[in-house]
C-alpha positions in Angstrom: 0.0 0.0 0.0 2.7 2.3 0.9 4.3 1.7 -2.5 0.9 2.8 -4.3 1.0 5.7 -2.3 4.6 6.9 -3.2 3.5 6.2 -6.9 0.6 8.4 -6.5 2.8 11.3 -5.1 5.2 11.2 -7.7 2.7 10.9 -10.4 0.7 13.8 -8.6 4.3 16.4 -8.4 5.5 15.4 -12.2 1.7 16.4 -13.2 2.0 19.2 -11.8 5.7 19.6 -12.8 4.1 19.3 -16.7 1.4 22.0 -16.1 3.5 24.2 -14.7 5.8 24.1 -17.5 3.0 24.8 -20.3 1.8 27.5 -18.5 5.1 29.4 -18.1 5.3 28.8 -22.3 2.4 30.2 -22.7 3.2 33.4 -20.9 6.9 33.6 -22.0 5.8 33.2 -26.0 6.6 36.3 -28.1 3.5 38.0 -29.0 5.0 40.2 -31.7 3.2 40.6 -35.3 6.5 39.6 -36.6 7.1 36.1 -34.6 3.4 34.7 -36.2 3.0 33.9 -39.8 1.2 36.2 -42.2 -2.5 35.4 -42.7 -2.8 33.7 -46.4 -4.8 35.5 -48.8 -7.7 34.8 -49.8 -8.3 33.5 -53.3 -11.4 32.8 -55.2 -11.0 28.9 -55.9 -10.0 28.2 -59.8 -13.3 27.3 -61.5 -13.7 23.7 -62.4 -13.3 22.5 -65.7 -15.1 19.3 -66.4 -12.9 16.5 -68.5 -13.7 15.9 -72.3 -15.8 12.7 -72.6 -13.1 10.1 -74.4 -14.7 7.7 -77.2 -13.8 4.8 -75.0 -14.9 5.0 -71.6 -12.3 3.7 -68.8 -15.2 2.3 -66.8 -17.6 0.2 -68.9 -18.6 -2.0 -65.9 -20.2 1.2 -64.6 -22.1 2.3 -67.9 -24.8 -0.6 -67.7 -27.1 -1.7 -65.2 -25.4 -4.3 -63.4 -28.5 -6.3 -62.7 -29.2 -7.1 -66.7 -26.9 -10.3 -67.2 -26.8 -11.8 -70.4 -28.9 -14.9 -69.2 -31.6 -12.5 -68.1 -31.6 -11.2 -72.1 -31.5 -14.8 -72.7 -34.7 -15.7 -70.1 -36.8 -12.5 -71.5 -36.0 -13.5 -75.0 -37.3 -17.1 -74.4 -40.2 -15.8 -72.7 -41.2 -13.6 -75.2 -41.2 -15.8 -78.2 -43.7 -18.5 -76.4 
């Protein structure tokens, strides 16, 4: 028990150690206008310019409906002609 407390303490004075140490580098921090960075400017955004449309497409997995199979053709076909 007496061990736990001792780990306690320390734990409780290098805690405090910590916060003391951030607070003093927040005070001691140069405020100046010339220690911070400028403030970017603002820009309008470049407009966007849509790509040309190729004659092959590089996804043609996406250009159907992926629920149309070729043996549903086939089924409707066969339906269709009885």
């Amino acid at each position: 028990m007496d061990h736990l407390i001792t780990t306690a303490w320390r734990a409780f004075w290098v805690g405090l150690g910590a916060s003391a140490v951030l607070i003093a580098q927040g005070l001691l921090t140069p405020s100046s206008p010339a220690a911070t960075a400028p403030a970017p400017s603002v820009e309008e955004p470049a407009p966007y310019v849509a790509p040309k449309a190729s004659a092959k497409s590089a996804d043609p997995i996406l250009s159907r409906n992926p629920f149309e199979s070729a043996r549903t053709k086939l089924a409707l076909r066969g339906r269709s002609a009885s």
